[in-house]
N, C-alpha and C positions, 0 to 999 in steps of 0.2 A: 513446787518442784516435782517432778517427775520423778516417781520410783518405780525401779524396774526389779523383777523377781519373782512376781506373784501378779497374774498366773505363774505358772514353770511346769515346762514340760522337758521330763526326761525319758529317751530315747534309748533302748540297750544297743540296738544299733539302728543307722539310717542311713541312707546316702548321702546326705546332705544335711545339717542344722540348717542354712541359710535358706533350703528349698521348703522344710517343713514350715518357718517363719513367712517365707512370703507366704504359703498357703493359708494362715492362719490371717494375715495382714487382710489381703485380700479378702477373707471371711468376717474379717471384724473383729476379731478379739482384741481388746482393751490395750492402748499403749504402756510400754514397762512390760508386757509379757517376755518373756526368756525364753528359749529351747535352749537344751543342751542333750548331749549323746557320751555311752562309752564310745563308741565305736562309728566312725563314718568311712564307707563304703566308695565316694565321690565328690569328697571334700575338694575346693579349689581355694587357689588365691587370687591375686592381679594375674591379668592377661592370660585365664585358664589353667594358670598354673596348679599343681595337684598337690596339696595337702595332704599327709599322711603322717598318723601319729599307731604307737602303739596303745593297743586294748587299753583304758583308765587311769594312760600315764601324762595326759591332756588335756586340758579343758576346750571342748566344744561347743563352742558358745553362739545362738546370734538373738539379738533382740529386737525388740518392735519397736519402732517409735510414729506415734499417726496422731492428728496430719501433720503434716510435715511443715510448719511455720517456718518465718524467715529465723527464729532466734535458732535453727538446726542450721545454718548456713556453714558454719565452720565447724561441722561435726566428724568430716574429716580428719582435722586436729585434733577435737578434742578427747577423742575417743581411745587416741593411742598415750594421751595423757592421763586417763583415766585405768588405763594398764599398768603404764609406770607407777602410778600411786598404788594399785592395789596391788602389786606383785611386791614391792618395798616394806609395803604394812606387813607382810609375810616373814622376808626374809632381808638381809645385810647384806644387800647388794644396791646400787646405783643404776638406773637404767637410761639412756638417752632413746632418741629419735631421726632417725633415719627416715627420711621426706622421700614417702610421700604414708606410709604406714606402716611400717617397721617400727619393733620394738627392742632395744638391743641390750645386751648385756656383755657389757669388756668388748664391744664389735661383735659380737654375736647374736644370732636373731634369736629371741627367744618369745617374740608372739609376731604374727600379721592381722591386719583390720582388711576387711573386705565386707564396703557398705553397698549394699544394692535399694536402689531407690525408684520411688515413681510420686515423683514431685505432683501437684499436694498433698497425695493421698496417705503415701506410709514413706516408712525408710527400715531396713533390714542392715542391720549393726550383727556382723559375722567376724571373731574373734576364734582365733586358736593359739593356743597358750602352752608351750610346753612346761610341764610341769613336772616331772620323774622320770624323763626319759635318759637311759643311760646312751653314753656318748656312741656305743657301740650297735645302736637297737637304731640308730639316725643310716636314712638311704647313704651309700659310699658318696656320693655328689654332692652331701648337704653336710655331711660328719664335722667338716671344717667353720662352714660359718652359721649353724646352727650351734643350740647351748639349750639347758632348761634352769627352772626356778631351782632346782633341789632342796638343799635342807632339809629334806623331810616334812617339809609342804606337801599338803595333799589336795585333788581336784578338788572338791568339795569345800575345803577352805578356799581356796580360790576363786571359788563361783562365790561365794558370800561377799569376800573381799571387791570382786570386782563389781556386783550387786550396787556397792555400798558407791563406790568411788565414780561408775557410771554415771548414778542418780547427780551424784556434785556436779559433774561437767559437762551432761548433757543438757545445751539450752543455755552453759553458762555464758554468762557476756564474752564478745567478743575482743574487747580490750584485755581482758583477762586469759584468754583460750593463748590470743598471739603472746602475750608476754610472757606464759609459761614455757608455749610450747618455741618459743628463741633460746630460753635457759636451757633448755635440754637435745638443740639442735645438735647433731652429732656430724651434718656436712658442712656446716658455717666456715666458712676460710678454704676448704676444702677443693681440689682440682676434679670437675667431673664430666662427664660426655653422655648423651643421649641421642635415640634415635627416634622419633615419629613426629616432629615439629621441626618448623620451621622451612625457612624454604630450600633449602638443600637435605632435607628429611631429616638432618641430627647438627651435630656442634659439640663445642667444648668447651669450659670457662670455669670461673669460680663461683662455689656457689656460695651467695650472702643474703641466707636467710632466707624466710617469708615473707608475700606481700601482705594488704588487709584483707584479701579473698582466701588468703592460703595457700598463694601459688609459690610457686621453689622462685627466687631470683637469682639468676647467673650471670657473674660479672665478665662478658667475651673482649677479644682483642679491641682494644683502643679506648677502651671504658668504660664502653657502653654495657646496658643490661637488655637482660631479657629474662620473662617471665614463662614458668613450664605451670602448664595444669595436669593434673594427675591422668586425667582421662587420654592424656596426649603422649606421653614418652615411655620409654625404656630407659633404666637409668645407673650407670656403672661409676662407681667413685674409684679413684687412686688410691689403693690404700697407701697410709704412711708407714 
């Protein structure tokens, strides 16, 4: 099994955990190595989106993992399953999943995954996890569907915690990854719409579930399904 931790490189600040990790990928340091940061500078998430956390109320995390075997295939999944486990070991909270790497707390996002890859060589597992951030310290635009771990949880435990919880699900079987991560899907039954697939560039339907690649399944007019892959949509749910 894979453990991740050691090496560990922390950062007082950087631009980027995920940019320091590929660099390191690409040099060769040993898979299971970690960066982490107080402070990043040009943090992103899906589709460039800008990460921003306050000064060591976050954990900024990305890891290595090389080479990149078939058993990483649904590492996408399992990755934000391995959040949920270690943020729960922490604190008395429940966390689902939001498809396609969202980590959510009561509907609230309280971590994202952003895995950067170069099939076979490595894969770069970028994690940021809000951890003590107060409600009022979150950008005016994110105040609402953002949340952190609190309790009085601290980065540092977090990073150990997620250490421990990565090593289990990274590489775990894939029967295992999909049946976890369906318990804890949070759009299953759900009414959703996206735009960058399909042949009219978007659509709307129900979403039910993952397939065995890990794509979203959405159930559209007349019965039919269709399958989203990550790399392909934008994705807005109904709230209830």
């Amino acid at each position: 099994m894979l453990r991740f931790g050691r090496p560990h490189r922390h950062y007082k600040v950087t631009d980027s955990t995920n940019e320091r990790a590929r660099e390191l990928a690409v040099a060769g340091v040993p898979s299971g190595t970690v960066v982490t940061a107080a402070e990043q500078t040009a943090g992103r998430g899906r589709a460039d989106r800008r990460w921003s956390a306050p000064v060591g109320e976050a954990l900024l995390y990305s890891a290595i993992v090389r080479p990149l075997g078939p058993e990483y295939t649904l590492l996408p999944l399992a990755v934000p399953l391995a959040v949920c486990e270690a943020v729960e070991a922490l604190a008395p909270v429940r966390c689902a999943l939001k498809w396609p790497n969202d980590v959510w707390i009561d509907e609230r996002k309280v971590a994202g995954v952003l895995i950067d890859a170069r099939p076979p060589e490595w894969a770069v597992i970028g994690i940021g996890l809000n951890v003590a951030i107060e409600a009022a310290a979150f950008p005016e635009d994110l105040r609402w569907p953002a949340t952190s771990v609190g309790h009085a949880v601290t980065v540092e435990a977090a990073r150990a915690a997620l250490d421990e919880r990565l090593s289990a699900w990274a590489g775990a079987e894939a029967v295992r990854v999909l049946a976890a991560f369906r318990e804890r899907d949070a759009l299953a039954g759900r009414e959703v719409r996206w735009t960058g697939a399909g042949s009219d560039g978007g659509g709307a339907g129900t979403a039910a579930g993952v397939d065995s690649a890990g794509n979203l399944v959405v159930r559209v007019a007349g019965g039919a399904t269709t399958s989203l892959g990550s790399g392909e949509v934008q994705l807005r749910i109904d709230r209830r």
